[in-house]
C-alpha positions as CSV (number, residue, x, y, z in Angstrom):
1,X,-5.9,-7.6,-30.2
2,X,-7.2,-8.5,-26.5
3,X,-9.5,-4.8,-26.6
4,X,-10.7,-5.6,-30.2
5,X,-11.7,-9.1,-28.9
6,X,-13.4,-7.9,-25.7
7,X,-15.4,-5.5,-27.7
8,X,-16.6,-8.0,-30.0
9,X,-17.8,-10.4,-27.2
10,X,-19.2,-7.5,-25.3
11,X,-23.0,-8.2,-26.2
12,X,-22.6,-12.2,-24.4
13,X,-23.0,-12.6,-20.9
14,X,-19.4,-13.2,-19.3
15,X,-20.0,-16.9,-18.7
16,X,-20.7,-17.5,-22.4
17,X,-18.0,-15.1,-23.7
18,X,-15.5,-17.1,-21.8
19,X,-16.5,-20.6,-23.3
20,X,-17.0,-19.0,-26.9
21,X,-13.3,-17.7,-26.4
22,X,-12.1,-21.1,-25.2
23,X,-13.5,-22.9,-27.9
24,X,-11.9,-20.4,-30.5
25,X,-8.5,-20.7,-28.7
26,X,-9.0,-24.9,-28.7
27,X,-9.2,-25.1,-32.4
28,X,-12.9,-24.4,-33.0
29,X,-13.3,-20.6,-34.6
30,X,-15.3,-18.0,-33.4
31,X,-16.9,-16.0,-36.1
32,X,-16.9,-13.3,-33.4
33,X,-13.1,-13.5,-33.0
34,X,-11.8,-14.1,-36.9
35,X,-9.4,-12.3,-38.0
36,X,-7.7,-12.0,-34.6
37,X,-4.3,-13.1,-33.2
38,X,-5.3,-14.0,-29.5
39,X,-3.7,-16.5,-26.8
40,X,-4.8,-17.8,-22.9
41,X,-4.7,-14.2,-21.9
42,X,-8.0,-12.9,-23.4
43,X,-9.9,-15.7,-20.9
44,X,-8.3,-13.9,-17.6
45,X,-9.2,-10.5,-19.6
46,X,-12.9,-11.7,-20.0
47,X,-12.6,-12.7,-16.2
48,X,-11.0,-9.2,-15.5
49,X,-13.6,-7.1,-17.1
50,X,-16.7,-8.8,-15.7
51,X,-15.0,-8.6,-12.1
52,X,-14.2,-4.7,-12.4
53,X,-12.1,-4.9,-9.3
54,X,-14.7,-6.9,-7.3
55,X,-12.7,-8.0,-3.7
56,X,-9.9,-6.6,-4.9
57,X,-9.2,-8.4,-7.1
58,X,-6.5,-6.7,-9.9
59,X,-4.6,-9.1,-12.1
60,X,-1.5,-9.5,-13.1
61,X,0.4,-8.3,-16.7
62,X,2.4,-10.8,-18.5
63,X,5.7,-9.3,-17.7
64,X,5.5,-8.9,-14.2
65,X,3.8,-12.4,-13.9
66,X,7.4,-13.4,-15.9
67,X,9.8,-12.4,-14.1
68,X,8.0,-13.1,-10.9
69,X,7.9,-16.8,-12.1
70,X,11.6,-16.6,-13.5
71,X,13.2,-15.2,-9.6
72,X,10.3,-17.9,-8.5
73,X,11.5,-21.2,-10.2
74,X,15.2,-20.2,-10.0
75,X,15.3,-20.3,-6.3
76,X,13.0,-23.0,-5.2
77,X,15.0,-25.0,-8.1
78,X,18.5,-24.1,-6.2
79,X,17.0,-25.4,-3.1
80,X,16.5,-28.7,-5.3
81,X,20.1,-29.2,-6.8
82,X,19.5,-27.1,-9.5
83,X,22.3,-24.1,-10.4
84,X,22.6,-20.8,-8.1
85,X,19.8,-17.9,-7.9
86,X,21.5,-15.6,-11.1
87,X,22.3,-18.3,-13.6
88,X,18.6,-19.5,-12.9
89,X,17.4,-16.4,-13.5
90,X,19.3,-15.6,-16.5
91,X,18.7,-19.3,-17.8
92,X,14.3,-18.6,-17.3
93,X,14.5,-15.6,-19.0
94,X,16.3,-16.3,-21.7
95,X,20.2,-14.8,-21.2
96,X,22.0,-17.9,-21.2
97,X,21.4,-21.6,-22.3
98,X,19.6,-24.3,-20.5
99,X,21.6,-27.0,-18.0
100,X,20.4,-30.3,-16.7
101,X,20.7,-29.7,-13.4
102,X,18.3,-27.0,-14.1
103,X,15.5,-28.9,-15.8
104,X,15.9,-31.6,-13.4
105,X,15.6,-29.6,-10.3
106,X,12.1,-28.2,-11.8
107,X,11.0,-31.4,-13.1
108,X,7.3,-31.8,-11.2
109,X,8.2,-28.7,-8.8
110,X,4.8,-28.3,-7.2
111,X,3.4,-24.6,-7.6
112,X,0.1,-23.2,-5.8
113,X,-1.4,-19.8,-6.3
114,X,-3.9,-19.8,-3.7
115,X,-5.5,-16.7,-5.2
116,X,-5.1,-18.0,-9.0
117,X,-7.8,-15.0,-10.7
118,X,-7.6,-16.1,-14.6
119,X,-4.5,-17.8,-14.1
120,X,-1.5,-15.8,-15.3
121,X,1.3,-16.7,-12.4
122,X,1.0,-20.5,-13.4
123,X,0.7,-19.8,-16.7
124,X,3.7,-17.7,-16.9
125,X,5.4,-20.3,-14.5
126,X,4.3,-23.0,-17.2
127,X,5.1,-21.5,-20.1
128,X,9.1,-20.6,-18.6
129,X,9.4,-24.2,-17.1
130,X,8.8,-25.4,-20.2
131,X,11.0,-23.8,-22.0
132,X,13.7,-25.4,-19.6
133,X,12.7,-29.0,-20.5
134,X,10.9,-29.3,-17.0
135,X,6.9,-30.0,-16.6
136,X,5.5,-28.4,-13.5
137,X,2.6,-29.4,-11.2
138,X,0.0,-26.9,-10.8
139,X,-2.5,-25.9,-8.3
140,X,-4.6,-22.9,-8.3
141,X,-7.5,-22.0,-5.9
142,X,-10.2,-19.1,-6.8
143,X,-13.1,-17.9,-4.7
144,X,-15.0,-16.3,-7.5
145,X,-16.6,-19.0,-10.5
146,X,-15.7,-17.0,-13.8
147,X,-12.0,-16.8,-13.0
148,X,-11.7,-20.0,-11.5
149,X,-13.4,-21.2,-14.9
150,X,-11.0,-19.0,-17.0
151,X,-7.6,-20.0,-15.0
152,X,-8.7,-23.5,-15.5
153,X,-9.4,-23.2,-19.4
154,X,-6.1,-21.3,-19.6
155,X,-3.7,-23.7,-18.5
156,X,-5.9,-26.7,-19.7
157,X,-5.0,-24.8,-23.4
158,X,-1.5,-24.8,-22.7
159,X,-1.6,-28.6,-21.8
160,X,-0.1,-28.1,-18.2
161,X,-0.5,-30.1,-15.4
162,X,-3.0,-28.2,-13.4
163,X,-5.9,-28.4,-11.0
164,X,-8.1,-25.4,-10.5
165,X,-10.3,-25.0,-7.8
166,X,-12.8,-23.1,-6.9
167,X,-12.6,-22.5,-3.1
168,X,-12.4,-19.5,-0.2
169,X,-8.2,-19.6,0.6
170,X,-9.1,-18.6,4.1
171,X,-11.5,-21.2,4.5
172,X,-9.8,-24.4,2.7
173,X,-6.4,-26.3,3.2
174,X,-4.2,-25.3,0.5
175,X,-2.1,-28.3,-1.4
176,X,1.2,-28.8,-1.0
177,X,3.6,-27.0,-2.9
178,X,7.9,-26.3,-3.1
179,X,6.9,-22.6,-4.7
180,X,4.0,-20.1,-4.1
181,X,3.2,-17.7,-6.5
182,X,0.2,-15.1,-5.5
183,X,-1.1,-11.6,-6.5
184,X,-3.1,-11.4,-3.2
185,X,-6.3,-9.3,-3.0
186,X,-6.0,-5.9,-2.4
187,X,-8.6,-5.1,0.7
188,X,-8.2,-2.8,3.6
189,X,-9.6,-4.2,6.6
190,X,-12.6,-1.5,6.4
191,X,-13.8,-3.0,3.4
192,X,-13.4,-6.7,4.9
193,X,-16.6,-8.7,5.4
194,X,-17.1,-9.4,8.8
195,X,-16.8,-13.4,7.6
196,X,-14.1,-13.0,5.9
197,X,-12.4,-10.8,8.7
198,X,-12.9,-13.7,11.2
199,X,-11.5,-16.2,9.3
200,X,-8.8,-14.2,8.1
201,X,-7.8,-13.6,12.2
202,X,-8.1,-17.1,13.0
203,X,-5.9,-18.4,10.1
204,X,-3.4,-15.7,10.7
205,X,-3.1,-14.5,14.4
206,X,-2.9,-10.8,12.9
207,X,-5.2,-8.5,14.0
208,X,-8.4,-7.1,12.8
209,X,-6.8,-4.3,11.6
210,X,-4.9,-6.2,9.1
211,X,-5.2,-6.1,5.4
212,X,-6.5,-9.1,3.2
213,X,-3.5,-9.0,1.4
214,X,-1.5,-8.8,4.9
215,X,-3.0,-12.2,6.2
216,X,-2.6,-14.2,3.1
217,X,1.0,-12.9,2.4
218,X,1.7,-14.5,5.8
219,X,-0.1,-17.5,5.5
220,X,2.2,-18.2,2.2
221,X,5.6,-17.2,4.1
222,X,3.9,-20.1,6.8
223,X,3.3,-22.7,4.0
224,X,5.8,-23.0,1.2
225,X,10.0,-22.5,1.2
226,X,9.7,-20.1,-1.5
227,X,7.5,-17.4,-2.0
228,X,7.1,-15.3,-5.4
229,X,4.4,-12.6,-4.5
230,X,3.1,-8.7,-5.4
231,X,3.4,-7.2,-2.7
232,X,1.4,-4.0,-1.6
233,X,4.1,-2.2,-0.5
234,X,1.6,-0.5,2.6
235,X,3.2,-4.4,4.2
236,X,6.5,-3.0,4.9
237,X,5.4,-0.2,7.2
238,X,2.1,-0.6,8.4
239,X,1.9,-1.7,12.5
240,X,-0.4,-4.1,11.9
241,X,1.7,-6.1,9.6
242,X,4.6,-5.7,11.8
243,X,4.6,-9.2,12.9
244,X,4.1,-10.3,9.1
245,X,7.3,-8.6,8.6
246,X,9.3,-10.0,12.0
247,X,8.3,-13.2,10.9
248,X,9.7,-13.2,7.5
249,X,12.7,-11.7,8.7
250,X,13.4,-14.3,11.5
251,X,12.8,-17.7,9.1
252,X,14.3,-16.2,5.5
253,X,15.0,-12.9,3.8
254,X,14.1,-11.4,0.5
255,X,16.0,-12.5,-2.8
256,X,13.7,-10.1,-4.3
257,X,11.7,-7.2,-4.3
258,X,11.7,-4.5,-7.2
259,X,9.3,-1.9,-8.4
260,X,9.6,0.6,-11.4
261,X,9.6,3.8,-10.4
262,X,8.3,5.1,-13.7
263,X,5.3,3.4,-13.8
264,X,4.9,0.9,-10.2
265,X,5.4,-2.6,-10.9
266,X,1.7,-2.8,-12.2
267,X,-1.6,-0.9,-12.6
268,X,-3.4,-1.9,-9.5
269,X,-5.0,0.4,-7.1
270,X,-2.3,0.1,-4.7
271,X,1.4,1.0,-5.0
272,X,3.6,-2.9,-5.0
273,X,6.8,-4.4,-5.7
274,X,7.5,-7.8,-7.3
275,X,8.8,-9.8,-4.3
276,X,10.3,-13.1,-3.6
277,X,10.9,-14.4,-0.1
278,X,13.4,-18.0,0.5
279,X,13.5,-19.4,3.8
280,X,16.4,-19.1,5.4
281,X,17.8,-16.9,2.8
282,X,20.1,-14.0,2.9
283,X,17.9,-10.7,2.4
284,X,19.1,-8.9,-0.6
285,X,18.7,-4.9,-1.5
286,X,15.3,-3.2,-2.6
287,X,15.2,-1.8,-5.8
288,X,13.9,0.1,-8.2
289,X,14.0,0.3,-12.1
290,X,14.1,3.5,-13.3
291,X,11.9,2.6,-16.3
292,X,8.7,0.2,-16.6
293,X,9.6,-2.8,-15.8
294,X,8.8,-4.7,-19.3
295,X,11.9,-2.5,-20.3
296,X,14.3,-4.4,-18.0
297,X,16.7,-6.8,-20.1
298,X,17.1,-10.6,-19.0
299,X,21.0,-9.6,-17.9
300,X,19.9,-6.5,-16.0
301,X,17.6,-8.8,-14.1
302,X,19.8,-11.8,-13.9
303,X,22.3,-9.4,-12.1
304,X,19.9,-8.4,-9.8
305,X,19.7,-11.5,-8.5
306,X,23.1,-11.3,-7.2
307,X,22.4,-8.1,-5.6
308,X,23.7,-5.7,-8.1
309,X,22.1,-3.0,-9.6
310,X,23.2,-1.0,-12.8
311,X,22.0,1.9,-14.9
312,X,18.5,1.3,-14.7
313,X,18.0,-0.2,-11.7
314,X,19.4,1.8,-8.4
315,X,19.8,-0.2,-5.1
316,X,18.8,2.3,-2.0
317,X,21.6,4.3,-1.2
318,X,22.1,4.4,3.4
319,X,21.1,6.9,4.7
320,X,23.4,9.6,5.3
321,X,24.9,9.4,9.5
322,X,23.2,12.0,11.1
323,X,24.4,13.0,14.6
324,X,22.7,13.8,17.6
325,X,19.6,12.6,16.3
326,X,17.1,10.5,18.3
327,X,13.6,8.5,17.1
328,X,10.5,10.8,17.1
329,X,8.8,8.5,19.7
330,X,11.6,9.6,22.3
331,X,10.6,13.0,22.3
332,X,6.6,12.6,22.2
333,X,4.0,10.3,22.4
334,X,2.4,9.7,18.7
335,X,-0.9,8.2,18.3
336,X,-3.5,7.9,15.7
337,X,-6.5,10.6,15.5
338,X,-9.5,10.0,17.0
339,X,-12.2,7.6,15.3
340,X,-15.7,8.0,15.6
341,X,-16.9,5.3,13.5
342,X,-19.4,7.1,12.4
343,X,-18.5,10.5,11.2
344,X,-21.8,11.2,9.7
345,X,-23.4,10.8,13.0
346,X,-20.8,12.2,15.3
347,X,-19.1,15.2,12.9
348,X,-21.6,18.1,13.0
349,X,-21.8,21.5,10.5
350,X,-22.1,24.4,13.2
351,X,-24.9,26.7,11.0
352,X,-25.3,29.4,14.8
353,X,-27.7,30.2,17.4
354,X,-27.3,26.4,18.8
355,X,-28.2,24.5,15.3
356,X,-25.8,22.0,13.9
357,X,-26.2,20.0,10.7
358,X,-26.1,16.2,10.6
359,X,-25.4,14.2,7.9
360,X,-27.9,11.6,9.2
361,X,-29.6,13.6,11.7
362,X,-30.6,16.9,9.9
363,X,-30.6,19.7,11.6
364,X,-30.2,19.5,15.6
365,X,-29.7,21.5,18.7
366,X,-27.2,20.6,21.3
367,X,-25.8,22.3,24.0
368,X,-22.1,24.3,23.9
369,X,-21.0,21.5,26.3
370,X,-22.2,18.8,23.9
371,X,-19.6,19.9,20.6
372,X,-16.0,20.8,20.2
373,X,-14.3,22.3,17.4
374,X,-13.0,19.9,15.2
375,X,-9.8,19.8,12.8
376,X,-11.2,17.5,10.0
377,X,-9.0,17.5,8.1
378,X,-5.9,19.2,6.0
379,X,-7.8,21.0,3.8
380,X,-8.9,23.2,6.9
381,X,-5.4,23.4,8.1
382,X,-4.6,26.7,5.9
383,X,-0.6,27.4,7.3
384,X,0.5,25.7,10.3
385,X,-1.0,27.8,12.5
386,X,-4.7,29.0,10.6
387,X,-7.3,26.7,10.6
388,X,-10.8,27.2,9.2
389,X,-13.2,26.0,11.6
390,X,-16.0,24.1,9.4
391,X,-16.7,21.0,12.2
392,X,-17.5,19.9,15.6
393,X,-17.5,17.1,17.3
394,X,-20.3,15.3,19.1
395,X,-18.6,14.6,22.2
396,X,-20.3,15.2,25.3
397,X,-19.3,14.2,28.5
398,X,-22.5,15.0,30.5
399,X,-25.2,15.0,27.5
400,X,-27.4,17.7,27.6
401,X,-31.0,16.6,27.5
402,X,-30.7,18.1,23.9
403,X,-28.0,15.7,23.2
404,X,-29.9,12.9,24.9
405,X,-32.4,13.5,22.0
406,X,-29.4,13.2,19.8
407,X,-28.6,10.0,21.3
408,X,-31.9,8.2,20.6
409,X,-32.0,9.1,16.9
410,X,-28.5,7.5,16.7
411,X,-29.8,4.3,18.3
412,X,-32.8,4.7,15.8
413,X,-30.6,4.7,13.0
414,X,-28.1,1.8,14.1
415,X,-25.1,4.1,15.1
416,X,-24.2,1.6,18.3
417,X,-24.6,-0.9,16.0
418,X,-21.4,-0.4,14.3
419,X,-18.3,-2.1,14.9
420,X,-16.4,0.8,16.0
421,X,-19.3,2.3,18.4
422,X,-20.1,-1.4,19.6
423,X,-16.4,-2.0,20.6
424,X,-17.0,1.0,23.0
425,X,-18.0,0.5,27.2
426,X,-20.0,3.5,25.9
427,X,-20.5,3.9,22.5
428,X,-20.8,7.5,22.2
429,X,-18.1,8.2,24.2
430,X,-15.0,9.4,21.4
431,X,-11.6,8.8,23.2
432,X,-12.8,9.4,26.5
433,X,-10.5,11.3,28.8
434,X,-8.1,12.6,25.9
435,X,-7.7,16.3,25.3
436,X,-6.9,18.0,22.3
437,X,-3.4,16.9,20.8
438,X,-0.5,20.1,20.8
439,X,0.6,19.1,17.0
440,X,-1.1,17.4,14.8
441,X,0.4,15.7,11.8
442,X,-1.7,14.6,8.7
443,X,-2.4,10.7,8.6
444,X,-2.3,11.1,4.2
445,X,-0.1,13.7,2.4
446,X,0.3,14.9,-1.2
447,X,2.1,17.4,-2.6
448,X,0.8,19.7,0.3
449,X,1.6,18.9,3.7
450,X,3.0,19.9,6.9
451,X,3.0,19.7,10.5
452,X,0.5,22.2,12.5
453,X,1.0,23.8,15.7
454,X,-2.9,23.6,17.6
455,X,-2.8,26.5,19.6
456,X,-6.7,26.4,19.7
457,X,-6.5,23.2,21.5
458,X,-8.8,21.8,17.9
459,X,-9.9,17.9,18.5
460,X,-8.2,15.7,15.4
461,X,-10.2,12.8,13.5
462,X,-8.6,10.2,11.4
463,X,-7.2,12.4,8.8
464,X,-4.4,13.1,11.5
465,X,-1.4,11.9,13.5
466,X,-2.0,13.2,18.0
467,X,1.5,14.3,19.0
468,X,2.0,14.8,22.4
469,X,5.9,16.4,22.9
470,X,7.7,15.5,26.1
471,X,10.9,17.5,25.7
472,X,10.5,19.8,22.6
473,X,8.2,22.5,22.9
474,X,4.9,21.9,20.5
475,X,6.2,25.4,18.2
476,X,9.4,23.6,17.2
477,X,7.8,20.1,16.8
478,X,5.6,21.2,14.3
479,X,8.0,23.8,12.4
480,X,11.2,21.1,12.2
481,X,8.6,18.4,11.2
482,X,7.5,20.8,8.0
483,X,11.5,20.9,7.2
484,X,12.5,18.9,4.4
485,X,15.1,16.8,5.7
486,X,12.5,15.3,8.4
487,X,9.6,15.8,5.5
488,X,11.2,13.5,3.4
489,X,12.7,10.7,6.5
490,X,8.0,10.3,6.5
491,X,7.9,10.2,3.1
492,X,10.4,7.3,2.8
493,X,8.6,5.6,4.6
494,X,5.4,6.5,3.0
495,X,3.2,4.5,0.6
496,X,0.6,4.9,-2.5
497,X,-2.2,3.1,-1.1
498,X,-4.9,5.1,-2.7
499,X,-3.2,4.9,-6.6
500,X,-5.3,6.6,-8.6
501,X,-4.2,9.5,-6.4
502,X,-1.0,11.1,-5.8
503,X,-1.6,10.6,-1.7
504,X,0.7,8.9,0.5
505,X,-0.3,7.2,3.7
506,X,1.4,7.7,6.1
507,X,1.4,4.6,9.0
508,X,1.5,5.8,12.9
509,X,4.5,3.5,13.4
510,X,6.5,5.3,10.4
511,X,6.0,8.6,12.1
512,X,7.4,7.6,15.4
513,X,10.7,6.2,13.7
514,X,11.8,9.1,11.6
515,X,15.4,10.7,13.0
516,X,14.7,14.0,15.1
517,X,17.4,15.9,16.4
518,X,18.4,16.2,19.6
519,X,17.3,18.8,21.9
520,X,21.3,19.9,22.6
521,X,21.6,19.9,19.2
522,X,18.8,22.9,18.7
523,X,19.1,24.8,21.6
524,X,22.5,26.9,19.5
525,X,19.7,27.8,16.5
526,X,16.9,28.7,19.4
527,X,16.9,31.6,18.0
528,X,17.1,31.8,14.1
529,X,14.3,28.7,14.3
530,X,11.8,31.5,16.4
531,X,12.5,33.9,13.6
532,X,11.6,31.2,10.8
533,X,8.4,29.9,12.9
534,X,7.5,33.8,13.3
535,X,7.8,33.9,8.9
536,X,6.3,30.6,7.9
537,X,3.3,29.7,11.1
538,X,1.0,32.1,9.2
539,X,2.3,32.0,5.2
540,X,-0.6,29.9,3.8
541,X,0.8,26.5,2.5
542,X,-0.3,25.3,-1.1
543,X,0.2,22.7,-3.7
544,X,2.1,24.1,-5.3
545,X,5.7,22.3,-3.8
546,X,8.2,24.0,-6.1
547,X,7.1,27.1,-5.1
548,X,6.9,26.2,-1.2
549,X,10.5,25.1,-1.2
550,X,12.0,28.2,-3.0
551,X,10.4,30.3,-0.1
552,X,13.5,32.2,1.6
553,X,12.1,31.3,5.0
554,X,11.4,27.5,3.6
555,X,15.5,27.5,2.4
556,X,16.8,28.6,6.0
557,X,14.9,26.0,7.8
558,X,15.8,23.4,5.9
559,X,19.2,24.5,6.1
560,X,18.9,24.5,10.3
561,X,17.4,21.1,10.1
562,X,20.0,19.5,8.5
563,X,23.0,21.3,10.4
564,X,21.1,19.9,13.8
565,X,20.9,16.3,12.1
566,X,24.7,16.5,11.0
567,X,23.8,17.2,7.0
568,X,26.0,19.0,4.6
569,X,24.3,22.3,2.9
570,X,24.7,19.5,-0.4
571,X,23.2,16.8,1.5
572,X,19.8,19.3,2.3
573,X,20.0,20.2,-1.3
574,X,19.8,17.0,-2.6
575,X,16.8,16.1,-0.2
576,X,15.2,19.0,-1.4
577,X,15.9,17.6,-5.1
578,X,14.7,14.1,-3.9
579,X,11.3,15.6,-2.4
580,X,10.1,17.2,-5.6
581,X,11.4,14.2,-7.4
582,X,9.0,11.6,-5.1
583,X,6.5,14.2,-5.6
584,X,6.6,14.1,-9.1
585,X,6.3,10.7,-9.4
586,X,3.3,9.8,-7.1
587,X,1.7,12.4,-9.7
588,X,2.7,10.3,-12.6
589,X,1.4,7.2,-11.5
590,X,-1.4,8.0,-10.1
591,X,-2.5,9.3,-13.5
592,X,-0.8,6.4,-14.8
593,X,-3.1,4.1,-13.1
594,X,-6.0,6.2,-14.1
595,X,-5.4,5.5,-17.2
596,X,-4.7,1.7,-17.1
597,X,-8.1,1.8,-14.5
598,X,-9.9,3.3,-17.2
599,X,-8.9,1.7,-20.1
600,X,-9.6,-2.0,-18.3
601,X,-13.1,-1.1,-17.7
């Protein structure tokens, strides 16, 4: 009924559709909305529509905004008296009858949502804590007007016990509360305003490099015993929210965190799990449902809460013991590609005779000593060892007078005026002192990637991972890092922070930690692994990941990987299996969220 409804109120400016919603839901009718069976949530969807994603914003569904409230209230409520974490659970949703101890341990349990949108946490938190015979108090905070407006109708409908405000959750200091519930904002730190990035430092202590979502996530862990939150799952491997993650290890652990690994835990733009973090809690298992999560029964959830899984929902199996294997970091230095902070200033289109194409700049000339090729990115990595050469690089150490020339129209344009170039002593000068990287490893995969071996001595941008071996040579770096087994140990650790694409990020950190084997262990296979990097450095590499994986040469390797890492010929098979399978489902959602993206707007 909600899209019917949204279409009707389509012609009235947001403000006014909100009201003229509200009233209709208070008891005056709308003749726009007769006929219609609505509740609170068409005012969040109002809210929703006229933000289209505006500072990240991306709400949250009615089931996950349930049982996130459910795992919420039952803990902070067995922190108060009330019964243990499962019979909580299974009491909020609806598995098992109510008990005193219950109601009164939720009786005025305060609850924040310092990032409130239209409202649907405390709602859902209401409408469960009610149920139990327990009124709640509410607080909500909301830096943009029309969801503010629409959280605070909401919950005024539902005659809870609620203040809304609007108000910057970085700038003010949030109320009190003994349970925080929070869909943070999804914002990478590029698309930060600088504001909003200062006072997002200060509040925290992370760094700049930080994620919205990663500052206020910590600032909840900082201010309330209980924590129900979505959590972009980028927060569990990314280095800049390491100490995000140290911290909430070292005060409490995790009763919670689930995700659906049909469809996500909900249509946002980024990849998250429902989460719930207790201080000093025992951390319990990840896991995953292997349908949407709506599907999920009240017992199936309830037992989760005791850390048990079942048939639809699969705690992470450990790792298989692998032998004679060591971290990545131990055998070479890895560090992020270069950034220029401007590539349409500093990545050129070579077009001959001394002519280069800017993307802000037109065509210039510039001396041989003023460019260097440049690897852009994987598309122009065609096998691991063929490259097509579309880029240089402006990065002169002695500017030509040509390049001088250069150098003044950047100024013109405000290239050292932004923050990357201005962070510089010089602010042309791209990692200064660094030569080209002997394997380079891409920064975001999909369903094509691997390793490649720069024998051209090619600078790297962003797009890539700089490995610099120490005690492997670069050949066998690159060619055991396009094997599945250690393909998949990145992709584990991998997350969907793009969503409406199948592409994986990969972090820096989650590179350096994956299991490589040790040198002694390789040095028997020396020489089957030179016959597989003679058959697969030049076989172009395409999407096509079935196909790459049934390659003879592909199969061997594989199988050598996993013998120098300990595996069983079933253990590589069933990596292989997993590979295609993880595959697979980064496909499906992103076209899931495609479709959800689509159909909200």
């Amino acid at each position: 009924m909600i899209p019917a409804a949204l279409d009707r109120l389509a012609g009235l400016p947001a403000a006014r559709a909100l009201e003229e919603a509200a009233a209709h839901l208070g008891g005056a009718p709308s003749a726009l909305l007769s006929g219609l069976v609505l509740d609170g949530r068409l005012l969040e969807a109002i809210a929703a529509r006229a933000q289209d994603g505006a500072h990240g914003s991306v709400y949250t569904s009615g089931e996950e905004a349930r049982i996130l409230a459910a795992f919420g209230l039952a803990a902070a409520a067995a922190r108060r008296g009330g019964p243990p974490l499962r019979q909580g659970v299974a009491i909020l949703l609806r598995a098992e009858r109510s008990v005193p101890s219950l109601a009164r341990a939720l009786e005025g349990l305060a609850v924040l949502d310092p990032a409130c949108g239209g409202g649907s946490l405390l709602a859902a938190a209401h409408a469960i804590a009610s149920r139990a015979g327990a009124r709640l108090r509410l607080h909500g905070l909301e830096v943009a007007a029309l969801p503010a407006r629409a959280a605070a109708l909401r919950l005024s409908l539902l005659g809870a016990d609620a203040a809304v405000l609007r108000a910057d959750a970085l700038s003010r200091r949030w109320p009190p509360c003994d349970l925080l519930l929070m869909n943070p904002p999804f914002l990478r730190h590029e698309s930060l305003p600088d504001a909003w990035k200062e006072r997002a430092v200060r509040r925290s202590g992370l760094s700049r490099q930080a994620d919205l979502s990663a500052h206020l996530v910590l600032l909840a862990l900082r201010h309330a015993p209980v924590c129900g939150l979505v959590l972009p799952r980028a927060l569990g491997t990314s280095r800049s929210a390491a100490p995000l993650r140290a911290e909430a290890s070292a005060r409490g652990g995790w009763l919670l965190s689930l995700r659906s690994r049909a469809s996500g835990s909900f249509a946002a733009s980024v990849e998250t799990s429902l989460a719930v973090w207790a201080e000093g809690a025992p951390r319990l298992p990840d896991a995953e449902a292997t349908v949407p999560l709506d599907r999920l029964s009240a017992e199936e959830l309830a037992a989760l809460a005791e850390g048990r899984g079942g048939r639809r929902i699969r705690l992470p199996r450990s790792a298989p013991a692998r032998r004679a294997a060591r971290p990545l970091s131990d055998l070479c230095d890895v560090r992020f590609g270069m950034k220029t902070g401007a590539n349409a200033f500093f990545h050129l289109r070579p077009l001959g005779d001394g002519l280069y194409r800017s993307a802000i700049g037109g065509v210039v000339r510039l001396a041989p000593s003023d460019v260097a090729p440049l690897l852009s990115g994987l598309r122009d990595a065609l096998a691991p060892e063929v490259a097509r050469l579309s880029w240089v690089l402006f990065r002169p150490s002695d500017p030509s007078p040509a390049a001088l020339r250069y150098l003044r129209l950047g100024e013109s344009l405000g290239v050292n005026e932004r923050a990357t170039c201005a962070s510089r002593r010089t602010w042309w000068r791209v990692a200064p002192g660094r030569g080209p990287a002997p394997v380079l490893y891409p920064a975001k995969v999909g369903t094509r990637a691997f390793a490649f071996h720069n024998r051209d001595g090619l600078l790297e941008d962003k797009k890539w991972h700089a490995l610099f071996p120490r005690e492997v040579e670069p050949w066998l770096l690159s060619l055991l890092l396009s094997s599945t087994p250690l393909r998949l140990a990145v992709e584990r650790g991998a997350r969907q922070l793009t969503g409406a694409q199948a592409i994986a990020d990969i972090d820096c950190g989650v590179l350096s930690a994956i299991p490589f084997p040790d040198p002694g262990a390789l040095a028997p296979l020396e020489g089957t692994l030179r016959a597989l990097h003679g058959a697969l450095a030049r076989d172009p590499v395409t999407t096509d990941l079935a196909a790459m994986l049934d390659r003879p040469a592909q199969r061997e390797l594989d199988r050598a990987a996993g013998a120098a890492l300990g595996m069983t010929g079933a253990a590589v098979e069933r990596e292989r299996k997993e590979l295609l399978r993880r595959s697979a489902e980064r496909l499906a959602r992103a076209a899931q969220v495609r479709k959800a993206i689509a159909g909200a707007r």
